[in-house]
C-alpha positions as CSV (number, residue, x, y, z in Angstrom):
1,X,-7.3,18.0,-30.4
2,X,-10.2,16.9,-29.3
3,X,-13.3,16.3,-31.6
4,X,-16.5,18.1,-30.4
5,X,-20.1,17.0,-30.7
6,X,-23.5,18.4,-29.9
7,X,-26.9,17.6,-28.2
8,X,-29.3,20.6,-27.7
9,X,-33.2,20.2,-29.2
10,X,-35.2,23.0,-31.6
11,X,-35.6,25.6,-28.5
12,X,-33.3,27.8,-29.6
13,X,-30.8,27.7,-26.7
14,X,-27.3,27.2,-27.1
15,X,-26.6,23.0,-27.3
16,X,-24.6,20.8,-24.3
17,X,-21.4,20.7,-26.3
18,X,-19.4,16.9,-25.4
19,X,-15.8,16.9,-26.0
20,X,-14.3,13.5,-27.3
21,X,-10.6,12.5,-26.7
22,X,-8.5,10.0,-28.5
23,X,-6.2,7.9,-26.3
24,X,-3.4,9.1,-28.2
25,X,-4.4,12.7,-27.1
26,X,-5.2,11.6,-23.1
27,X,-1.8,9.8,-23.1
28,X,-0.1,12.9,-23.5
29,X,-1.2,14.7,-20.7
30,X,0.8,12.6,-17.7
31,X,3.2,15.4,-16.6
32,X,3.8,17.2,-13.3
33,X,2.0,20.3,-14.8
34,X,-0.5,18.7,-16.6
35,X,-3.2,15.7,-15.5
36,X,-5.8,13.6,-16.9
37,X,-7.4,10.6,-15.8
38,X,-10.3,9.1,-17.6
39,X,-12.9,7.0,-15.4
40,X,-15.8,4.7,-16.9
41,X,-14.4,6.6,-20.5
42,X,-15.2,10.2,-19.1
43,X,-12.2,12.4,-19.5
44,X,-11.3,14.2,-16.0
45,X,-8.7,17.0,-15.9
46,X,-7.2,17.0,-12.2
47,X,-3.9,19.1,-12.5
48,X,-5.1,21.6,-10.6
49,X,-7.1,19.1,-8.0
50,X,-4.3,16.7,-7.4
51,X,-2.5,19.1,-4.4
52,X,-6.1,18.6,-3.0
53,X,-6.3,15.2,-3.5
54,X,-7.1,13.0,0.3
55,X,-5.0,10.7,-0.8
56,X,-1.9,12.3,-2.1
57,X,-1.3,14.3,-5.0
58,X,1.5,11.4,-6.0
59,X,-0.9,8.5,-6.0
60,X,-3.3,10.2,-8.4
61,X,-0.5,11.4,-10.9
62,X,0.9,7.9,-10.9
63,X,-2.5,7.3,-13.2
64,X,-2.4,10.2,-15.5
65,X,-2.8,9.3,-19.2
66,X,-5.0,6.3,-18.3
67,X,-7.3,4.8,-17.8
68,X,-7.8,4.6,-13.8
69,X,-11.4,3.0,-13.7
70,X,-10.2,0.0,-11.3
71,X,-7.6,1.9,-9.1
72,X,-10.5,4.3,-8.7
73,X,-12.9,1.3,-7.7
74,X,-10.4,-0.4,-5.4
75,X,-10.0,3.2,-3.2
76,X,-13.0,4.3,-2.6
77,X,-15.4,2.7,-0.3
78,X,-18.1,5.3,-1.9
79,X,-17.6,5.9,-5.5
80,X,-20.6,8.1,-5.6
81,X,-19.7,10.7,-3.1
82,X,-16.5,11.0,-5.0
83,X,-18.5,11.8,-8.0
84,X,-19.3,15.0,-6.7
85,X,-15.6,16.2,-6.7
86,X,-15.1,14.9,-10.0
87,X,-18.0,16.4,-11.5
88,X,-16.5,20.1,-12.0
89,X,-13.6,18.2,-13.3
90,X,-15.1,16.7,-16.4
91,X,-13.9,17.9,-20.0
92,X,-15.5,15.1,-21.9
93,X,-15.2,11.6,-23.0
94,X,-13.7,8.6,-25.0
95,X,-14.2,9.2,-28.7
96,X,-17.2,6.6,-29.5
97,X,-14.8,4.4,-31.8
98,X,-11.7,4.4,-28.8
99,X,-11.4,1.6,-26.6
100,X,-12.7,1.7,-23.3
101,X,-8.7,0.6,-22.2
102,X,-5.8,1.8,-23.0
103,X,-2.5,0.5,-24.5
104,X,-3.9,-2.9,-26.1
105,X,-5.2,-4.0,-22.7
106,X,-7.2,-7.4,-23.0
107,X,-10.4,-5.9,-23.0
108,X,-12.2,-8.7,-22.3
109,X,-10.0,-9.5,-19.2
110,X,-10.6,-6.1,-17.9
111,X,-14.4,-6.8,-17.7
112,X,-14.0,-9.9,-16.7
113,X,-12.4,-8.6,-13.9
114,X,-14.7,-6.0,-12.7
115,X,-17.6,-8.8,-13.6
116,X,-15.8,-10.5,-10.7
117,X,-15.5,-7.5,-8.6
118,X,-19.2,-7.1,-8.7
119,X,-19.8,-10.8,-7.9
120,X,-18.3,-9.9,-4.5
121,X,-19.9,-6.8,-3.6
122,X,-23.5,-9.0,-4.2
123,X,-22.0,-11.5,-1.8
124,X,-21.3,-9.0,0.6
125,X,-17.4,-9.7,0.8
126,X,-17.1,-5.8,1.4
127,X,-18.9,-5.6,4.6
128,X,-16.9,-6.2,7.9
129,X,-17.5,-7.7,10.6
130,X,-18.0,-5.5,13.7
131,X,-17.1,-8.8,16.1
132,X,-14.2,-9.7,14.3
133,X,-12.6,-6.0,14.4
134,X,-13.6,-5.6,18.3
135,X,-12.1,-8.7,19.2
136,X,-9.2,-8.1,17.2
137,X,-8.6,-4.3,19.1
138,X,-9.8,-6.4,21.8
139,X,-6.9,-8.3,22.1
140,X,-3.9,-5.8,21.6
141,X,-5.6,-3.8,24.0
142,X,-5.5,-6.5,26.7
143,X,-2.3,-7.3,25.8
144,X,-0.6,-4.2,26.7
145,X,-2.7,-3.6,29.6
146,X,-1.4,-7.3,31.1
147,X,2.6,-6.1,30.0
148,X,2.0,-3.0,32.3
149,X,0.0,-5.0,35.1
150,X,3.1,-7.3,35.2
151,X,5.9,-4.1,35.3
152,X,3.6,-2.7,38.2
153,X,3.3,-6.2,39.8
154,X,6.6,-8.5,39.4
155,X,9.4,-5.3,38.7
156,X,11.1,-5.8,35.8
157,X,13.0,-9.1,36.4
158,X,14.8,-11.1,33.5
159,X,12.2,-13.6,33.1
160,X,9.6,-10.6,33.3
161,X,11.4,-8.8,30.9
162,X,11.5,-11.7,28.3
163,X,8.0,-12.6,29.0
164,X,6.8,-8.7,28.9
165,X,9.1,-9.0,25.1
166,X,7.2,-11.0,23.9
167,X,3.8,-10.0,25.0
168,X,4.7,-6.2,23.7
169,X,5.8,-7.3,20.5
170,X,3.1,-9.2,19.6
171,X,0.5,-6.5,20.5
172,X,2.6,-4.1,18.2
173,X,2.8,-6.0,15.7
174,X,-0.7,-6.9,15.6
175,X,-1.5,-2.9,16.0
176,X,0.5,-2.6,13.1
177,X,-1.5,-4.7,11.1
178,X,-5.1,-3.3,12.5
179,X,-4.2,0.6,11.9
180,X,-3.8,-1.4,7.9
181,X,-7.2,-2.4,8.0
182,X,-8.6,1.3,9.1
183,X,-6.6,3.3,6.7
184,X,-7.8,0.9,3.4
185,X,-11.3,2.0,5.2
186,X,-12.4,-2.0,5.3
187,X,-14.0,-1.5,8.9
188,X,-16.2,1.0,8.7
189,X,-19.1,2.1,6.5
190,X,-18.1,5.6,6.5
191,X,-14.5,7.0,5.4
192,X,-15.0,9.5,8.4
193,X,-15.4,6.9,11.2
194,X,-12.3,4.8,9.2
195,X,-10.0,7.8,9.9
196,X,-10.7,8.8,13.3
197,X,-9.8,5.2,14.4
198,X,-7.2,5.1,12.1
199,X,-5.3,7.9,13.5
200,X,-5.9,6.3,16.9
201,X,-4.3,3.1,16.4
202,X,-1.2,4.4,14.3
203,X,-1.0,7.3,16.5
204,X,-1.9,6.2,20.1
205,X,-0.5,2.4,19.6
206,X,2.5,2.9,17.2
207,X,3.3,6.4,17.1
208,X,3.5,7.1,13.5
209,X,1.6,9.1,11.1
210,X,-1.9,8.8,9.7
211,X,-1.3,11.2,7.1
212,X,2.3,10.0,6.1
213,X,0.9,6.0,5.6
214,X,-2.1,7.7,3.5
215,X,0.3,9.4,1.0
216,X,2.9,6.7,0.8
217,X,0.8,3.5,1.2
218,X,-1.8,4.2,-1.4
219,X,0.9,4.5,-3.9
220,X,2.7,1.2,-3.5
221,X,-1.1,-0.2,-4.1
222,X,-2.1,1.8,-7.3
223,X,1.6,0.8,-8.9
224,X,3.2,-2.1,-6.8
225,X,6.7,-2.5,-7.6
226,X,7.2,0.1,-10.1
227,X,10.8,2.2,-10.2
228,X,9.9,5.6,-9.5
229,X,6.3,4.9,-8.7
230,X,6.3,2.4,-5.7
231,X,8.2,3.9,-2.8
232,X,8.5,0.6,-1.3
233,X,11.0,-0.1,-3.9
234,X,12.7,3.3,-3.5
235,X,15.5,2.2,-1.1
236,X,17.5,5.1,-1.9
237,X,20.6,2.8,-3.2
238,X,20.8,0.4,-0.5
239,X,19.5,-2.4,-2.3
240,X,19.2,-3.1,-6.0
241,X,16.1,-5.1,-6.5
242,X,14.6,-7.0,-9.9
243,X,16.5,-8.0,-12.6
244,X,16.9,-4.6,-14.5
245,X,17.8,-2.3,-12.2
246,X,21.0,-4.4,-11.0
247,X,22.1,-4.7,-14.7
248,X,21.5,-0.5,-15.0
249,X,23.5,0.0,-11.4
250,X,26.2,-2.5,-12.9
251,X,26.7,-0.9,-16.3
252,X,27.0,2.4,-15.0
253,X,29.5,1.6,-12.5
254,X,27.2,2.5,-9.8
255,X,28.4,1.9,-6.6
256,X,26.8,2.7,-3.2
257,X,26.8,-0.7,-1.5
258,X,28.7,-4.0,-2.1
259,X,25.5,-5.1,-3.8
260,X,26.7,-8.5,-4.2
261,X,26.5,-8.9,-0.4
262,X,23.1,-7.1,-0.2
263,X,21.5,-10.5,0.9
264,X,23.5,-10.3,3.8
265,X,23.3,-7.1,5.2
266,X,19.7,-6.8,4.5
267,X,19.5,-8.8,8.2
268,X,20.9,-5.5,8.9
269,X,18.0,-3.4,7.9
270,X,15.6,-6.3,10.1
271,X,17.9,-4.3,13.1
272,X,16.6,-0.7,12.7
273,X,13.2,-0.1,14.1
274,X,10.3,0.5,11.9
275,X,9.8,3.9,13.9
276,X,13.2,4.9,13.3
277,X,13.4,3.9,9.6
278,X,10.1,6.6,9.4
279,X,11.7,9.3,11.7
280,X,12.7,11.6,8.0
281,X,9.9,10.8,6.4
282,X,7.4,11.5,9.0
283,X,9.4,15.0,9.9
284,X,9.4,15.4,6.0
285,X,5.5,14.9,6.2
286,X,5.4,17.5,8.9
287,X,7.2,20.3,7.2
288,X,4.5,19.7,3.9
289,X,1.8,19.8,6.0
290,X,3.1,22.8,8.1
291,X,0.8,25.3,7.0
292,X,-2.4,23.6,7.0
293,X,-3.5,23.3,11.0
294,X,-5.9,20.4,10.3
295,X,-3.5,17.8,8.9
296,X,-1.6,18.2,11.5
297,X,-3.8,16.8,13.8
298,X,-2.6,13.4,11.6
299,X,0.4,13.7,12.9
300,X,0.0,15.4,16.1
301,X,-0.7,11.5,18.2
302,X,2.8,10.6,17.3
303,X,4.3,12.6,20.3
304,X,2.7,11.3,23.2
305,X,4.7,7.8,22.3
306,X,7.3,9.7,21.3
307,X,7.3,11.1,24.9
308,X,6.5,8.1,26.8
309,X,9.9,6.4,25.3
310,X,11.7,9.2,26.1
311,X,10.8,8.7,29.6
312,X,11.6,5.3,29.4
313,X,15.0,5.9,27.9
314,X,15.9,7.9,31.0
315,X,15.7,4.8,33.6
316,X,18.9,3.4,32.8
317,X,17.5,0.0,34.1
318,X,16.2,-3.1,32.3
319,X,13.1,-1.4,31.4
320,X,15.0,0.7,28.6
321,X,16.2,-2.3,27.6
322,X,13.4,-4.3,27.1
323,X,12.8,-0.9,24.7
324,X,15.1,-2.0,22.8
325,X,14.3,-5.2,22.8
326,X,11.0,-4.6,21.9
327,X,11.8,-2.4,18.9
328,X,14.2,-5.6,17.6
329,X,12.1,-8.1,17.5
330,X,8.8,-6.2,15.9
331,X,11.2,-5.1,13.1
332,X,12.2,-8.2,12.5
333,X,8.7,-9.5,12.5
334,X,7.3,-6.4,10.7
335,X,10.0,-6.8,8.0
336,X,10.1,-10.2,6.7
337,X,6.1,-10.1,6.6
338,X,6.1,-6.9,4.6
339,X,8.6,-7.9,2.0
340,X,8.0,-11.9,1.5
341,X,5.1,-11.0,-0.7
342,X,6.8,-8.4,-2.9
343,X,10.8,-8.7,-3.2
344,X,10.6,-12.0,-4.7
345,X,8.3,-10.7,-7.4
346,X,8.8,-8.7,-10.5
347,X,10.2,-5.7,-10.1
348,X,10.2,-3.6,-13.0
349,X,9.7,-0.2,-14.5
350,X,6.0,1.3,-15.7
351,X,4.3,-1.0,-18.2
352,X,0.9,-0.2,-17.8
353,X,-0.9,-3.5,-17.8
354,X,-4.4,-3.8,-16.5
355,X,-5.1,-3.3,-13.1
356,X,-5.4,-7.9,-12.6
357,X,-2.2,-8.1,-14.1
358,X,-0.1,-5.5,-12.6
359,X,-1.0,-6.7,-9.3
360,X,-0.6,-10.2,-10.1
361,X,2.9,-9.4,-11.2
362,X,3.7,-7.6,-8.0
363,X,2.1,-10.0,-5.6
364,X,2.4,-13.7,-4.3
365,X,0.4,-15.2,-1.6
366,X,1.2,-17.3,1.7
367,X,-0.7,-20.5,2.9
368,X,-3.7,-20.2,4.7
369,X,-3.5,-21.2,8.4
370,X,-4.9,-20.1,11.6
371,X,-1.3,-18.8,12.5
372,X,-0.3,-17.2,9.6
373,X,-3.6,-15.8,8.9
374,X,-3.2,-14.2,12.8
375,X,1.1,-14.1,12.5
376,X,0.8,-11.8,9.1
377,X,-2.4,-9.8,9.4
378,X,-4.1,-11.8,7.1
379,X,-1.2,-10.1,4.8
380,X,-0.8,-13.7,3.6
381,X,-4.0,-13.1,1.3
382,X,-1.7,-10.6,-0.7
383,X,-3.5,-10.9,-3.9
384,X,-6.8,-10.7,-2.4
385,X,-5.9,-7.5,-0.8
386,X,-4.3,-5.7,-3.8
387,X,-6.9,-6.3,-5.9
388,X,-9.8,-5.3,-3.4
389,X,-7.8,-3.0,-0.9
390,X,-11.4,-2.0,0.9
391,X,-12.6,-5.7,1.4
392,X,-12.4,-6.9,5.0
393,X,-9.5,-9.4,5.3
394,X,-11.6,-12.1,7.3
395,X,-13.4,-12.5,3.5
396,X,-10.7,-13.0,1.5
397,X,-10.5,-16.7,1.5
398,X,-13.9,-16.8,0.3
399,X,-13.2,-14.8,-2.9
400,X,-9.9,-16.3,-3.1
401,X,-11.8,-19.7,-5.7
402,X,-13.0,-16.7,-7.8
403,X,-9.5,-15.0,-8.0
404,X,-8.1,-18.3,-8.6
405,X,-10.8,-19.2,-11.5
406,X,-9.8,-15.6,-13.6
407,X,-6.2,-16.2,-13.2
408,X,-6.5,-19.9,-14.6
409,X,-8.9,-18.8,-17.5
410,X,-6.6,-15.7,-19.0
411,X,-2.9,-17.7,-18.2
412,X,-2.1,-15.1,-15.2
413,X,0.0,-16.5,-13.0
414,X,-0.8,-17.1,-9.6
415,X,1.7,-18.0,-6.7
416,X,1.1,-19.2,-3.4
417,X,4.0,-20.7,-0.8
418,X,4.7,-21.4,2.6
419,X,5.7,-19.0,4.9
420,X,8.8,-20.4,5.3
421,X,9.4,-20.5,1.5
422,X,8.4,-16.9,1.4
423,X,11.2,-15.9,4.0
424,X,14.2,-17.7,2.2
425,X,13.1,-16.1,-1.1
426,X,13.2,-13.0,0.2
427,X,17.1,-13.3,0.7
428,X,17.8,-16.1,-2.5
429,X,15.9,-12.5,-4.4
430,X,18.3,-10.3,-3.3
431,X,21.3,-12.8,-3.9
432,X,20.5,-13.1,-7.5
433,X,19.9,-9.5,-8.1
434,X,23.2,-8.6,-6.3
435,X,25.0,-11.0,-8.4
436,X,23.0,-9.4,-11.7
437,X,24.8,-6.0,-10.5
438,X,28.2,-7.6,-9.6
439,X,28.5,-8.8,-13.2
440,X,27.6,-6.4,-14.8
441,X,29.7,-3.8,-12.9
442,X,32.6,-6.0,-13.7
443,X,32.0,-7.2,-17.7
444,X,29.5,-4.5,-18.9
């Protein structure tokens, strides 16, 4: 229970009652049904709020029983306006003699951290840069507008067709990684302006879902590479990933896949299109969000792409095959850049380290170079961008020393590699976890 305490003065009325919670208590209340999260050490119950929650009602129950202070930093661009919704939520606060973090978390670390965080916001690392973002759209937009001067132009020759590949590609690639920045809301000042764009360039340039990268994005950030937590590592049996989970496959005979080969065929999974490998989960997104007429409008820009490559697919000429071709070679690039910063990292079940270490864990970094800073999205400034998902990514390498500095003071690991590195582990990570599943299928 929780302990209760008064202020009220001599006038009689009835005294502001404060209710104070034990972290033994708050820790108890992370179930489907029931939902507390506690923020600066105030006490918030959000069971009934989290089906109303902007960012998914997943994402906030990953945090339930703790303390979400940084997660709740790192989302929102305006911590204040949020306040407001949180207000009617409030039950009351950390007893005076609880830590302000739970579960033994290095307190000291913990501040250190958000010492650090504010360190950036007086140096302005969360501001953007409206010429760096125009140019950027800039660029893609040019890009496809040239691919479709050329088809109108020169026909669709071989050589035009390789060239047009490759111009194509790159611009959806590079969309992919722009409609990133607008929905962590680094661009703009205002979450409203952030969406509206957002939906344009996932909708209008890559045909997917605003609302679907919301829900399932923002939960791979709060608790990367945690089973059950992380969809990214949900691969629905395909691939065993980590070190535990192919040892728990293995002992219980588990079977799906020829694991132990999983290194190979996942050059298999580089051959399904990043649109197709979202068609269920986008119609899945579609039948939640059925009954509420304004989310759909998140959806609703996928089907004017859908369309257009319908139409496409009905030539039977080389321009449905440069479709094809297209859709090949920006999942191959849109693969092996979203997994070489995650797969060859721990991946692990819940154990609810503070927010510096558990995205440490999860994360590596790539070199810095003008092409892989361009190639990648700036992606290669992984740890930069987990722990400060709002920041614009043309300021990451300048609070990259201070990053750097925290890790080397508390022992925290930080790894950085070239891209080429990066890509080989990816497969020499899914070798050794197949073998951890082929042995223990066959001696445990």
């Amino acid at each position: 229970m929780g302990k209760g305490g008064e202020q009220g003065g001599d006038s009689g009325e009835p005294a502001a009652q404060i209710r104070f919670y034990t972290w033994e208590e708050i820790q108890k209340h992370n179930l489907r049904t029931d939902k507390w999260l506690v923020i600066e050490r105030k006490v918030y119950n959000v069971t009934k709020w989290a089906n109303r929650h902007p960012g998914g009602q997943r994402v906030i129950s990953h945090c339930a029983g703790e303390d979400a202070t940084d997660a709740f930093q790192a989302f929102h661009i305006n911590p204040t306006l949020v306040q407001k919704f949180l207000k009617p939520l409030l039950i009351g606060e950390l007893a005076p003699g609880e830590p302000s973090h739970d579960r033994d978390k290095n307190s000291q670390l913990v501040e250190d951290f958000r010492t650090l965080r504010k360190t950036a916001e007086d140096m302005n690392l969360f501001r953007a840069s409206p010429l760096f973002f125009s140019l950027y759209l800039g660029h893609i937009l040019v890009m496809e507008l040239l691919a479709w001067l050329m088809v109108s132009y020169f026909g669709t020759s071989w050589i035009t067709t390789l060239i047009l590949a490759c111009i194509l590609t790159t611009s959806q690639a590079q969309a992919g990684w722009l409609q990133h920045d607008f929905g962590h809301l680094s661009v703009f000042k205002k979450s409203s302006w952030n969406h509206i764009v957002h939906k344009f360039v996932i909708g209008h340039l890559k045909g997917a879902s605003a609302n679907w990268w919301n829900h399932r994005h923002f939960q791979h950030h709060a608790k990367p590479n945690i089973f059950q937590k992380d969809p990214d590592v949900n691969m629905l049996h395909i691939f065993v990933l980590g070190d535990t989970q192919p040892v728990e496959y293995g002992k219980k005979k588990l079977k799906y896949l020829p694991y132990n080969h999983q290194h190979e065929y996942f050059f298999l999974k580089c051959l399904i299109p990043p649109s197709s490998q979202l068609t269920v989960e986008v119609i899945l997104c579609m039948l939640q969000v059925r009954n509420q007429a304004g989310k759909l409008i998140t959806i609703s820009p996928l089907f004017p792409k859908f369309l257009m490559k319908l139409k496409v697919q009905e030539k039977k000429s080389k321009t449905a095959k440069l479709d094809h071709l297209l859709l090949f070679l920006e999942s191959h690039w849109f693969v092996w850049v979203t997994q070489m910063n995650h797969i060859p990292m721990e991946i692990d079940s819940e154990k609810h380290r503070d927010w510096l270490s558990s995205q440490m864990a999860a994360t590596c970094n790539i070199e810095q170079s003008f092409f892989n800073d361009w190639f990648t999205g700036h992606l290669n400034f992984q740890i930069e961008h987990h722990l400060f998902p709002t920041m614009p990514r043309h300021n990451f390498w300048k609070v990259k020393p201070l990053v750097k500095s925290l890790c080397a003071k508390y022992g925290v690991q930080y790894e950085e590699k070239p891209l080429g590195k990066a890509f080989v582990d990816i497969v020499g990570s899914l070798k050794k976890s197949g073998d951890l599943w082929l042995d223990a299928y066959l001696h445990k």
